[in-house]
GULUM-968633 format. One record per residue (C-alpha): residue number from 1; residue in one letter; x, y, z. Coordinates in pm, 1 decimal, always signed. Layout:
     n   res          x          y          z
   NUM     A          X          Y          Z
...
***
This chain:
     n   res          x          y          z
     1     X     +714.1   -10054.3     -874.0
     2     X     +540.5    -9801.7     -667.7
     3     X     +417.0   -10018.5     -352.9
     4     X     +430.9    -9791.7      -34.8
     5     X     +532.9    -9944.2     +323.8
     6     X     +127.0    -9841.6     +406.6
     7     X      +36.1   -10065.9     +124.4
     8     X     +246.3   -10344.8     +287.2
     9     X     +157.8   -10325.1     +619.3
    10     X     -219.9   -10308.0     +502.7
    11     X     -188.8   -10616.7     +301.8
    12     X      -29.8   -10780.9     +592.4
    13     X     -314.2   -10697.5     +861.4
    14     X     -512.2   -11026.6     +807.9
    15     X     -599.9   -11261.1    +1102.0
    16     X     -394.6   -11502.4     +987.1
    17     X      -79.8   -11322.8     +990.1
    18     X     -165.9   -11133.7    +1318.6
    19     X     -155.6   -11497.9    +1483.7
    20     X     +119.3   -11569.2    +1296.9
    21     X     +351.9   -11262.3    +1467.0
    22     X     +213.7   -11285.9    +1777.5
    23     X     +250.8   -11654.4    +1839.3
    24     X     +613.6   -11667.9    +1725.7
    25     X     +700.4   -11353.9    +1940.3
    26     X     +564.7   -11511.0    +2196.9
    27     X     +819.1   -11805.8    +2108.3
    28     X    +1084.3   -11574.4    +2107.2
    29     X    +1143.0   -11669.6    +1710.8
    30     X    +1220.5   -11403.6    +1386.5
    31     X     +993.0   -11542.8    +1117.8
    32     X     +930.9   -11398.9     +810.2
    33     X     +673.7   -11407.5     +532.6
    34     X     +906.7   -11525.6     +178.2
    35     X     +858.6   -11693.0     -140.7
    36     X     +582.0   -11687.0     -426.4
    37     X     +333.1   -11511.1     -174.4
    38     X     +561.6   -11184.7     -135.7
    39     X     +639.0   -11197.9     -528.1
    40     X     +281.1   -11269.0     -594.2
    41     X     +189.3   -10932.1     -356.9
    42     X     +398.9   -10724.1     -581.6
    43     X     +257.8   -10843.0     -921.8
    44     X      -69.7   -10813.8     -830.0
    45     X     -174.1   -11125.4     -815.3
    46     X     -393.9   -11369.7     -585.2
    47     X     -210.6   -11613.9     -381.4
    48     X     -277.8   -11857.6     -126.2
    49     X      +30.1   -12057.2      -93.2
    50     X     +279.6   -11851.1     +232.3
    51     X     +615.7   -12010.2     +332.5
    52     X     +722.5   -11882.7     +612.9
    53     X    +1090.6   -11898.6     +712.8
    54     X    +1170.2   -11934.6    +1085.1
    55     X    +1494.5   -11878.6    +1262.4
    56     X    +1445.2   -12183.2    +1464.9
    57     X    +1216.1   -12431.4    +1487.6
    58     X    +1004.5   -12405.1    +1248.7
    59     X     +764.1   -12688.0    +1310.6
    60     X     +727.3   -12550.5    +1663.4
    61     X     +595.0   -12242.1    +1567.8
    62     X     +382.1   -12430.9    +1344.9
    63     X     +211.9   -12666.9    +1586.9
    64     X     +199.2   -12340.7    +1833.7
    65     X      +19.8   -12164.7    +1500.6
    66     X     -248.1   -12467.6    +1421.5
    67     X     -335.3   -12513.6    +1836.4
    68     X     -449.6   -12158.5    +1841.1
    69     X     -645.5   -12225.1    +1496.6
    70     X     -817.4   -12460.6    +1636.5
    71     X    -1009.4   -12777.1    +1481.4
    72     X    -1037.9   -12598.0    +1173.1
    73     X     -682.6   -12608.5    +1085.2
    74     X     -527.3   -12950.3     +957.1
    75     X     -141.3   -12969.7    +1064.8
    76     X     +100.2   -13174.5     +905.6
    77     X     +451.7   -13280.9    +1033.2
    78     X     +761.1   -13391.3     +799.0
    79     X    +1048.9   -13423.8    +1069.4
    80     X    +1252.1   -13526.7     +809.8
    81     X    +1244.4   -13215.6     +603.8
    82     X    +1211.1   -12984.1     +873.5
    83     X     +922.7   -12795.5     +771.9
    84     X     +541.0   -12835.0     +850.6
    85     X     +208.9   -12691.8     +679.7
    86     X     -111.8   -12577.9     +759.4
    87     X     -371.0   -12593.3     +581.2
    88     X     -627.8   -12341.5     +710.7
    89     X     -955.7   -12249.9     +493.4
    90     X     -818.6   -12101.7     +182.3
    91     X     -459.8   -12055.9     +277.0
    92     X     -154.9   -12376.7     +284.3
    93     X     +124.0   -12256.8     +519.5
    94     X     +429.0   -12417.4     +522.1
    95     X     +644.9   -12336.7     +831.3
    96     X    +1027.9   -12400.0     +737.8
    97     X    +1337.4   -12345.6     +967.7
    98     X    +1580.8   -12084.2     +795.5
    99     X    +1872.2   -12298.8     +692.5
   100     X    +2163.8   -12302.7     +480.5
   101     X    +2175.7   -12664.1     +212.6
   102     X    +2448.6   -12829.6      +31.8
   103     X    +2453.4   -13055.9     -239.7
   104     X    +2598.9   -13348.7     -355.2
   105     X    +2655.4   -13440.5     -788.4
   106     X    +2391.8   -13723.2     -775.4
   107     X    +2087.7   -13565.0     -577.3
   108     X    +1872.3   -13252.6     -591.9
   109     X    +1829.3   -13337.1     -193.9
   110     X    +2042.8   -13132.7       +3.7
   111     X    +2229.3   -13163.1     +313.7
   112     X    +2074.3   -12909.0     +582.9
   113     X    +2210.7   -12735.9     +881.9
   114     X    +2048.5   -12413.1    +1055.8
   115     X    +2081.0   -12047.4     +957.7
   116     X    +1984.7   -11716.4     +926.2
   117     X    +1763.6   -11565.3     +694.9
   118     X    +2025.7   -11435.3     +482.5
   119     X    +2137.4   -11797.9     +427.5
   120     X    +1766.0   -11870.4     +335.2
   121     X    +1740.7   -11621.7      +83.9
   122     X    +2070.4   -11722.7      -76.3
   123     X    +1959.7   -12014.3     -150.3
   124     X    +1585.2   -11923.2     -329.9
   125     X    +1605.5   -12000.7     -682.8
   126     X    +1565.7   -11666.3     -827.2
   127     X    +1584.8   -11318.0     -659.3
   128     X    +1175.3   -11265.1     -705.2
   129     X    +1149.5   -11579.1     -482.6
   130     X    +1404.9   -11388.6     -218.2
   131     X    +1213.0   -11118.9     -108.9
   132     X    +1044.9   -11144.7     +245.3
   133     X     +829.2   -10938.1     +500.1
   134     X     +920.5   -10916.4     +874.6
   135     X     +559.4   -11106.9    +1049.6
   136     X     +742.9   -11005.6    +1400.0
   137     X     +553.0   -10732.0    +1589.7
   138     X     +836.4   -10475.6    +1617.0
   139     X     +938.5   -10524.5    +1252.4
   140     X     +603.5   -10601.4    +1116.0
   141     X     +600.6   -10512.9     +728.1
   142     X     +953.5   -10452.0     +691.5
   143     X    +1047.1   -10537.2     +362.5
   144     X    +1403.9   -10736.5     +301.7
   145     X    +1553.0   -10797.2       +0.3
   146     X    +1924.6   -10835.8      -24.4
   147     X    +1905.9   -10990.0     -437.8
   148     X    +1744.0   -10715.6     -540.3
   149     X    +1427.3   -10903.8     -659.4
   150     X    +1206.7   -10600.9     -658.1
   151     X    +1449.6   -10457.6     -910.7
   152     X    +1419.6   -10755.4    -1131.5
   153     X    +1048.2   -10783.4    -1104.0
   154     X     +982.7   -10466.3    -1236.3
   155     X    +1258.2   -10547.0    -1536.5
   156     X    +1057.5   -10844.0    -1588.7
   157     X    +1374.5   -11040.4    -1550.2
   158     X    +1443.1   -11377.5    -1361.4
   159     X    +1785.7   -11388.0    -1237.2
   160     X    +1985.9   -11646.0     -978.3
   161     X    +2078.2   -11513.8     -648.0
   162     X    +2356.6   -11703.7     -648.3
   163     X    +2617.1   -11806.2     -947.9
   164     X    +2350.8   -11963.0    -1163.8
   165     X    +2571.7   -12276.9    -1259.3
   166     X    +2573.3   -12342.8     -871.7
   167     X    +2210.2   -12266.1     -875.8
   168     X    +2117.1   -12516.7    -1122.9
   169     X    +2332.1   -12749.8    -1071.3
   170     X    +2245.1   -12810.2     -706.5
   171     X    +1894.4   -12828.6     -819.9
   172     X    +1827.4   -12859.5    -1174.8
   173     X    +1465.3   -12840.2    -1149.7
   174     X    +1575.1   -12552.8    -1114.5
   175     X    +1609.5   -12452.5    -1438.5
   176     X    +1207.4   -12570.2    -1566.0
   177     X    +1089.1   -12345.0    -1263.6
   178     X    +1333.8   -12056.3    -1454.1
   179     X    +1110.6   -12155.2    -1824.7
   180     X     +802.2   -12204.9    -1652.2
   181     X     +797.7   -11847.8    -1453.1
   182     X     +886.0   -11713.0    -1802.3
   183     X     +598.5   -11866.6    -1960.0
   184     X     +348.8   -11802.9    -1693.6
   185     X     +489.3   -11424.9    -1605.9
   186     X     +573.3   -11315.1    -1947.6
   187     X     +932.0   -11257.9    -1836.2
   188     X    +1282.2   -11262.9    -1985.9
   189     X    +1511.7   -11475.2    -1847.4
   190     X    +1881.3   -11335.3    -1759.6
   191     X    +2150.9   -11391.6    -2025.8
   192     X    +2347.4   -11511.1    -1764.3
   193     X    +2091.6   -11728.1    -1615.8
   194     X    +1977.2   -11843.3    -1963.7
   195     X    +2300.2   -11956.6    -2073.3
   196     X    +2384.1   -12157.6    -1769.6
   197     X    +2072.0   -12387.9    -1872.4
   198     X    +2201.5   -12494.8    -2172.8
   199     X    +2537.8   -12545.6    -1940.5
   200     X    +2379.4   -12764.6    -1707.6
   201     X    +2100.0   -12965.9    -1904.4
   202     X    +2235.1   -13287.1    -1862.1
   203     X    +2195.6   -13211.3    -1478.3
   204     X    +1836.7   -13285.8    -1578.8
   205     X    +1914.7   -13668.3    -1524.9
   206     X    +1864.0   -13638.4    -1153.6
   207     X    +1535.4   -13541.4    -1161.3
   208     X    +1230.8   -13770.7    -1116.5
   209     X    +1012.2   -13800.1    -1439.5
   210     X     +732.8   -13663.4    -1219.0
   211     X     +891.1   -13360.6    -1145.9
   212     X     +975.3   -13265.4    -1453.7
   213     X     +615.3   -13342.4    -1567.7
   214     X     +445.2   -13153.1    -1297.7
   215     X     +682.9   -12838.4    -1438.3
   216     X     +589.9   -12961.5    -1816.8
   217     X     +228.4   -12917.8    -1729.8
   218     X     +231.9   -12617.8    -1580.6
   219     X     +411.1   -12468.3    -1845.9
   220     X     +150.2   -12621.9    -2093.0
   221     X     -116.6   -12416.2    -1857.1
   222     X      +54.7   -12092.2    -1911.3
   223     X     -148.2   -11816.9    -2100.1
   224     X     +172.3   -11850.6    -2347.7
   225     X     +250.4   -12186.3    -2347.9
   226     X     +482.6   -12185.9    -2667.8
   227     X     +684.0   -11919.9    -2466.8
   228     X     +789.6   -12201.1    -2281.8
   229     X     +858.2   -12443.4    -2536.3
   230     X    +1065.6   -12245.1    -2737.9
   231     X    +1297.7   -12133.1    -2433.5
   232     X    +1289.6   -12552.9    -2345.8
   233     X    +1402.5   -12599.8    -2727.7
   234     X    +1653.1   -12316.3    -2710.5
   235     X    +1805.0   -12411.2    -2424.4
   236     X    +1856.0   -12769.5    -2486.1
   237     X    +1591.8   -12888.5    -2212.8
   238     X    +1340.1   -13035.9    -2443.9
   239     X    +1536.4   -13243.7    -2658.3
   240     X    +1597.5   -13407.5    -2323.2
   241     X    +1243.4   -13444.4    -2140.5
   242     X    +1046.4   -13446.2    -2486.9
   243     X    +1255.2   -13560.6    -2818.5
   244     X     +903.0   -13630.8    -3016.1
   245     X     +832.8   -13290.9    -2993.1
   246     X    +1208.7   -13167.1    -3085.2
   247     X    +1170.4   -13438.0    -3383.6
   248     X     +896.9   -13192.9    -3517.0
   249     X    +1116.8   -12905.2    -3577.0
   250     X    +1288.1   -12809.7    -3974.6
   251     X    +1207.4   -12818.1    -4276.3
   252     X    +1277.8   -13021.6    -4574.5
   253     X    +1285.3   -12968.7    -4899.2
   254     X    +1224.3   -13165.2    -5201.1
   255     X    +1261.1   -13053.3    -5574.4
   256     X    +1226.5   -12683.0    -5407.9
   257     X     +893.8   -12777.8    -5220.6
   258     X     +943.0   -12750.0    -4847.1
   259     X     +671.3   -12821.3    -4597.1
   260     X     +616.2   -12670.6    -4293.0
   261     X     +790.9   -12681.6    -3983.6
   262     X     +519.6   -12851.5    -3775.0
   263     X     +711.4   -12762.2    -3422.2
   264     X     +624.5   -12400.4    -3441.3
   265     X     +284.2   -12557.2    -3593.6
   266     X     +222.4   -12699.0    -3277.6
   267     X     +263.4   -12416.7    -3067.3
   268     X      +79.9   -12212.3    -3239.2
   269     X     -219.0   -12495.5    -3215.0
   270     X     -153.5   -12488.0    -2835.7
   271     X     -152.8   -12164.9    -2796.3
   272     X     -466.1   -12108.0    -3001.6
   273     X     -611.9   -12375.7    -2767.3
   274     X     -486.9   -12165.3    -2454.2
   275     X     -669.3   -11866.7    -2601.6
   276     X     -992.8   -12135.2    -2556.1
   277     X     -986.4   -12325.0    -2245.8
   278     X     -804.9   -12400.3    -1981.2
   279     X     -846.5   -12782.1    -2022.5
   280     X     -490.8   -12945.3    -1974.6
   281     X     -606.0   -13268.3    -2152.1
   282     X     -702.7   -13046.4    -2493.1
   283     X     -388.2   -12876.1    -2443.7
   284     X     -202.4   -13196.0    -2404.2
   285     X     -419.1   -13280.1    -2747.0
   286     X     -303.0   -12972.2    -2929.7
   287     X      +48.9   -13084.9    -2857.1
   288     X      +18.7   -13429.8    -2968.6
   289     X     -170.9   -13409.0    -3299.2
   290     X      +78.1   -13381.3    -3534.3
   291     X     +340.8   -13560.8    -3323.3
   292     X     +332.2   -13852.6    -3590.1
   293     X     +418.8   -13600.6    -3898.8
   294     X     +818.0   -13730.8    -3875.9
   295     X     +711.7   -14111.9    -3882.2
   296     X     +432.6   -14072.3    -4160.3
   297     X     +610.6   -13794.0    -4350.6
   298     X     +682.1   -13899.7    -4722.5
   299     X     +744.4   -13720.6    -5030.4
   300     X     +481.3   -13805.8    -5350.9
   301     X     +635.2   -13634.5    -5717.5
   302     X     +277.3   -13559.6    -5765.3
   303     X     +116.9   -13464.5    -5434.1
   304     X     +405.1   -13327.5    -5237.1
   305     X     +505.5   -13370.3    -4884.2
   306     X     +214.4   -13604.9    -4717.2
   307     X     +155.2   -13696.0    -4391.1
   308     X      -68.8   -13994.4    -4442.2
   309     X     -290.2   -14155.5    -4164.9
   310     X      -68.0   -13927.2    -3909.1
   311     X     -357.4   -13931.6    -3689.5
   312     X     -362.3   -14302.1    -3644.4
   313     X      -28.5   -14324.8    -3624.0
   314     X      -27.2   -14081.6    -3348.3
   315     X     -316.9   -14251.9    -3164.2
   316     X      -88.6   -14547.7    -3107.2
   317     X     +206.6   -14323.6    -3013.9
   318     X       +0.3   -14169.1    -2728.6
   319     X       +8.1   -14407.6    -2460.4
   320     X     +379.4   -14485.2    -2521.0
   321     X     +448.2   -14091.1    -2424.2
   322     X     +195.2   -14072.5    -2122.2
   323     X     +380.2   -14375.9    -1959.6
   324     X     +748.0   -14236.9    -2021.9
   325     X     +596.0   -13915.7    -1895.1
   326     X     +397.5   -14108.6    -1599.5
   327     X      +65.1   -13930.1    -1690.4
   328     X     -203.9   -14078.2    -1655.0
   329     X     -286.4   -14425.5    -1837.5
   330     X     -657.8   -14360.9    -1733.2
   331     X     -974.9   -14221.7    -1934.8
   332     X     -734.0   -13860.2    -1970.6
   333     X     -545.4   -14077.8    -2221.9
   334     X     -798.0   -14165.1    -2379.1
   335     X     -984.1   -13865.9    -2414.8
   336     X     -629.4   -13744.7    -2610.0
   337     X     -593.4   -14032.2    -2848.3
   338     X     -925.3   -13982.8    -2949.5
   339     X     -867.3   -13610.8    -3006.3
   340     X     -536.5   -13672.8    -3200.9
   341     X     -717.7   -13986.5    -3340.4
   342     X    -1034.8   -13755.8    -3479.7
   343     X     -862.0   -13423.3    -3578.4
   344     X     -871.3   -13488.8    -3896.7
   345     X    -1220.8   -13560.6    -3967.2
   346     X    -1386.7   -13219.7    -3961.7
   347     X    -1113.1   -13092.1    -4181.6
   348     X    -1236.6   -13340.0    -4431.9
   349     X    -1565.2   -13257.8    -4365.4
   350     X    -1483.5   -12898.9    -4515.3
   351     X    -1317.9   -12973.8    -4791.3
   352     X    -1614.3   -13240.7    -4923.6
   353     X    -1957.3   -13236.2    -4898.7
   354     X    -2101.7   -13197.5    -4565.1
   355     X    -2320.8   -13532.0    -4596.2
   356     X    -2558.7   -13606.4    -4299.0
   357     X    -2396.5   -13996.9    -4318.0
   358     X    -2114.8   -13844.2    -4249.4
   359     X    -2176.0   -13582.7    -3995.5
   360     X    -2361.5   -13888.5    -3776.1
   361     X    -2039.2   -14098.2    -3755.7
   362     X    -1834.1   -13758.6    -3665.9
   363     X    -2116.5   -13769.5    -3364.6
   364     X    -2082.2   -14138.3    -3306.4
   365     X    -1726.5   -14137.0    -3278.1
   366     X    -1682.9   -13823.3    -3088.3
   367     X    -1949.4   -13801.5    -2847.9
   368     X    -1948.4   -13603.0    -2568.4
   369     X    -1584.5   -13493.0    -2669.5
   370     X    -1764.1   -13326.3    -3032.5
   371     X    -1727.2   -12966.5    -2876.2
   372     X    -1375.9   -13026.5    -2783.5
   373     X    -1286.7   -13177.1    -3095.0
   374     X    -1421.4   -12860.8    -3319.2
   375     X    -1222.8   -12610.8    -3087.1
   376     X     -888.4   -12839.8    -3168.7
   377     X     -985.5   -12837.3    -3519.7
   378     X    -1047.6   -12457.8    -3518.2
   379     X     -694.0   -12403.1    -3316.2
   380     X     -559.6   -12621.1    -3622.4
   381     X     -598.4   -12356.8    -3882.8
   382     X     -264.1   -12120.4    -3839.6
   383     X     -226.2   -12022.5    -4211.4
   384     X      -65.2   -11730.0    -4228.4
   385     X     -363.9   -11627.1    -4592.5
   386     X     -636.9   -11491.6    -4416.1
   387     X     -873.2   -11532.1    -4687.3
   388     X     -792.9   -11923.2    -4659.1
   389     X     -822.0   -11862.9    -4243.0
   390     X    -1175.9   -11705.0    -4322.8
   391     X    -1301.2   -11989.7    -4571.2
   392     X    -1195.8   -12281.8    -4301.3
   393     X    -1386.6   -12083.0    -4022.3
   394     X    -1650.5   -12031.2    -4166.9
   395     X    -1654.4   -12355.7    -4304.9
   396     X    -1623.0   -12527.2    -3989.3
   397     X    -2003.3   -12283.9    -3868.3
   398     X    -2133.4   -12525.3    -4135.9
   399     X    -2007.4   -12832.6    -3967.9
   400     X    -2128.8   -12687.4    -3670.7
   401     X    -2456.7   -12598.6    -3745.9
   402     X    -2480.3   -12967.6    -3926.6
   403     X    -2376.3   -13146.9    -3591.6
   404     X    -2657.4   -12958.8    -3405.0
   405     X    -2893.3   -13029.8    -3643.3
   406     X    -2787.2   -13389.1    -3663.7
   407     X    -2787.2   -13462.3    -3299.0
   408     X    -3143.2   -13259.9    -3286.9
   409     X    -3257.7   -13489.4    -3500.8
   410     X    -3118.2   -13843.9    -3459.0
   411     X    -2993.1   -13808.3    -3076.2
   412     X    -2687.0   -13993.8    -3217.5
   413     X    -2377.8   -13905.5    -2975.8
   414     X    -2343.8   -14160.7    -2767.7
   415     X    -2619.6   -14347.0    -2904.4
   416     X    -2649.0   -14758.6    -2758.4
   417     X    -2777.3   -14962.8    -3058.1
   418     X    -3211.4   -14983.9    -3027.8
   419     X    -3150.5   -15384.2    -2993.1
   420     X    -2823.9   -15494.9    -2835.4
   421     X    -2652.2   -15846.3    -2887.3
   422     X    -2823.9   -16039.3    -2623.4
   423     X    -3170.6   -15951.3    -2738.8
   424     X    -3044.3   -16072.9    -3090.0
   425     X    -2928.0   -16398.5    -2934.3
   426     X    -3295.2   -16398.2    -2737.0
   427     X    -3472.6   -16368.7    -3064.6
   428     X    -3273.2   -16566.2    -3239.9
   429     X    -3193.5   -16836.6    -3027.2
   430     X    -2809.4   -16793.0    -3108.9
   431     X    -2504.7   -16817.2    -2907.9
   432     X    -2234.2   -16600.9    -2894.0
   433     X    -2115.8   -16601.0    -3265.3
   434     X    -2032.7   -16408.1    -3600.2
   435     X    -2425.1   -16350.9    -3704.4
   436     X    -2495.3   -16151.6    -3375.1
   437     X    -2200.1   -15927.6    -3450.0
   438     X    -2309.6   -15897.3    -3823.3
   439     X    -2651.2   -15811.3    -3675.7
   440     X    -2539.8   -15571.0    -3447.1
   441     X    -2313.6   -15390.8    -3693.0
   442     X    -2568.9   -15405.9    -3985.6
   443     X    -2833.0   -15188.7    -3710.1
   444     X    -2544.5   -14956.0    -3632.9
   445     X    -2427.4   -14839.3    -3968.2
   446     X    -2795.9   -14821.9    -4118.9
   447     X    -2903.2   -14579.5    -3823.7
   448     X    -2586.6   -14379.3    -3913.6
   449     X    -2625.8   -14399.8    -4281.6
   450     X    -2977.0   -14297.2    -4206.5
   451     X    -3130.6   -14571.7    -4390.9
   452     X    -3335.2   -14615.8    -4044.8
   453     X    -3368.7   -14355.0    -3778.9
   454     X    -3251.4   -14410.5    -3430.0
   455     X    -3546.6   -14570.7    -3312.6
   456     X    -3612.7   -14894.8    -3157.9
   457     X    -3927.5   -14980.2    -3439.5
   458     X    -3696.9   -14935.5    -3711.5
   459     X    -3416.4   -15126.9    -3562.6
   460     X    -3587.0   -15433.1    -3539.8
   461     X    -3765.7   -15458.4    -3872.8
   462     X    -3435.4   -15413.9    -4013.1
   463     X    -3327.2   -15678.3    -3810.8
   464     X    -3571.0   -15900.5    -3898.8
   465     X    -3489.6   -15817.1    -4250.7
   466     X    -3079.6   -15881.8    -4233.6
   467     X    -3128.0   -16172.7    -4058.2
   468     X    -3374.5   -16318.1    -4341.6
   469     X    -3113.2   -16226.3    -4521.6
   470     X    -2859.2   -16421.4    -4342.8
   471     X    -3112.6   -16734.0    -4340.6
   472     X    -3182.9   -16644.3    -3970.0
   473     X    -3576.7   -16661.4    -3819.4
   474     X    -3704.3   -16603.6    -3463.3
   475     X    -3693.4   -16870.6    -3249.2
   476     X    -4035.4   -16934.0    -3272.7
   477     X    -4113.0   -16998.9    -3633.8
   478     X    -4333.3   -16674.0    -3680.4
   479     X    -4294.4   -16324.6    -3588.0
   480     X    -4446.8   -16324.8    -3286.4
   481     X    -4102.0   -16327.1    -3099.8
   482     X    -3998.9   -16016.5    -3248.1
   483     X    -4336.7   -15827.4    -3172.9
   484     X    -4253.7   -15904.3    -2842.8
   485     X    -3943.5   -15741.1    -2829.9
   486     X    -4082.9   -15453.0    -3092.2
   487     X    -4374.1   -15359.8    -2796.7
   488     X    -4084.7   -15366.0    -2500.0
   489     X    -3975.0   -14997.1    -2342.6
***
């Protein structure tokens, strides 16, 4: 990796980091930039994040660091840990002593005492994470690296500084950060390293359900994300954080009929999906929408393997994983069991006749999600016969085309009923009761159905109609009532 010490030292010459080495010189303190920021330099990439490790007090240099900032910087103190931040504009510094940390069986929080920035380094979770740059003014630029990181980053490999049983077990989240990096680098992971995963999953029990899930979604925003899953699978990890998705995996077969292994399915959904959008909820959505196949999977002499109502069934498992995973139980739960709820329907929209009836209650039920829906859909087709690839694509342009026409014409996602249920009771003179719901229902499906079109006119002379039907009249004998509420906005 052909980075030159010029290269360095002119990355280095920001404002920032200027302040940085002069203030802690001043101080009489080594610091030193470390971490993700230094990797990040070497790959390429943009970074904001900096740790910088101190030999000393690190939150004194820090609060030295934010006074000469000024009002513009926002500093932030946590005595117990030792370490401070700034946030500053773009850029979150976090200002650490250097320090050595021990562990004990039942916590990933260590003990810490002070030491040198060898003793820092030593205990970064991988060697890519170990590297640092001198900030001090004599040294400034110089390049450390005692695990040979640089070596490893340009053998795409992530590798333990340490033993990595020690490693992981004094931290096993630890071992997600090793499957996550993977994912979201495109690296290998050491034989050594990958092996003492499996050895130390059931270290995993230590770890806070939020942790693991804040790893879990970041591996689900990877450009790769079945990278990931696959090394989580291999390596033991997922049947621990995620046994639904584990339950997916195999293949059974049945009178020499086998259907098909709906883990590697999945990924290939989510990574379709990843291709698409960064939209963690639709990922999340990929990843659930077959996550009902082992609970609804049955085997029909005549049909086959089926899956029936999988979708439903996996509506209802939805918000039992989201609070075992402590996601959200908000409107981003939702939004998923509607998309796991809903995949289906488009793919039986190609395979009968696209009717307009039906297209309206795809808009109905979808609404503002419709777009979202048709990408999962889309993602959903991983058959490995292109010609059946190319008649479900362009199968789904039809749907497609049909939904904008649809919508163009009958403005029906999201549509509120012309007459709602307390201008029925109005008319009517009814209470709260079964006819008003009839009512309302009866306007609903005839504006989908298209037997009237979405407009408030039609809705209530249809009204008027049903409830005739019903032995209902206006309140006042005659339809005078009703023109009233015919000529309102």
């Amino acid at each position: 990796m052909e980075i030159s010490r010029e290269e360095i030292f002119a990355h280095l010459d920001k404002k920032i980091f200027r302040l940085i080495s002069e203030t802690a010189d001043e101080l009489g303190l080594a610091c030193y930039l470390t971490g993700g920021y230094v990797r990040d330099f070497f790959l390429r990439r943009p970074s904001k994040d900096m740790d910088v490790a101190v030999t000393g007090p690190g939150i004194e240099l820090a609060a030295a660091v934010a006074a000469k900032l000024g009002r513009k910087s926002r500093l932030t103190v946590f005595k117990n840990f030792g370490t401070a931040q700034i946030k500053h504009g773009e850029y979150e510094i976090e200002f650490a002593g250097a320090r050595k940390e021990s562990y004990r069986l039942d916590s990933r929080k260590p003990a810490v005492e002070d030491g040198t920035l060898e003793d820092d380094q030593r205990r970064r979770d991988f060697t890519i994470n170990a590297m640092a740059f001198c900030l001090n003014g004599a040294h400034f630029g110089e390049f450390l690296d005692p695990f040979d990181g640089l070596r490893d980053l340009e053998s795409l490999i992530i590798r333990t500084p340490l033993d990595p049983d020690i490693t992981f077990s004094d931290d096993p989240l630890r071992m997600m950060r090793a499957i996550r990096f993977a994912s979201q680098l495109g690296f290998d992971i050491h034989p050594d390293t990958f092996d003492a995963i499996g050895r130390n999953r059931k270290r995993m029990s230590i770890l806070s359900t939020e942790r693991v899930t804040e790893e879990l979604n970041k591996i689900i925003l990877s450009p790769r994300p079945s990278v990931g899953f696959i090394l989580l699978e291999k390596t033991g990890l997922l049947d621990i954080i995620f046994p639904e998705l584990t339950a997916l995996k195999g293949v059974e077969t049945k009178d020499g009929i086998g259907h098909k292994d709906n883990f590697y399915h999945t990924l290939a959904v989510l990574d379709n999906i990843a291709r698409q959008t960064d939209n963690l909820w639709l990922r999340w959505s990929a990843l659930l929408h077959d996550i009902a196949k082992p609970v609804t999977r049955r085997w029909d002499p005549r049909q086959g393997w089926t899956f029936h109502n999988h979708n439903y069934v996996g509506e209802k498992l939805t918000p039992g994983i989201f609070r075992k995973m402590k996601l959200p139980q908000n409107e981003k739960m939702k939004y998923v069991q509607k998309m796991v709820s809903l995949h289906m329907r488009p793919m039986q929209l190609v395979e009968e006749e696209v009717t307009d009836s039906a297209v309206r209650r795809l808009l109905f039920d979808a609404g503002d999600d419709i777009d979202d829906l048709m990408t999962l859909c889309e993602a959903d087709i991983t058959s490995k016969n292109p010609e059946k690839v190319r008649r479900f694509l362009n199968n789904f342009r039809i749907v497609r085309r049909k939904l904008q026409e649809i919508e163009e014409k009958d403005r029906i996602r999201n549509f509120q009923p012309p007459v709602d249920g307390n201008e029925i009771m109005e008319i009517f003179a009814l209470p709260q009761c079964r006819e008003v719901g009839l009512l309302k229902s009866a306007i609903k499906e005839a504006i989908l159905d298209g037997v009237i079109p979405n407009e408030r006119e039609a809705a209530c002379l249809f009204l008027l109609q049903k409830a005739r039907e019903l032995g209902l009249a206006p309140a006042k004998g005659d339809q005078d009532g009703m023109s009233a509420v015919v000529k309102r906005p």
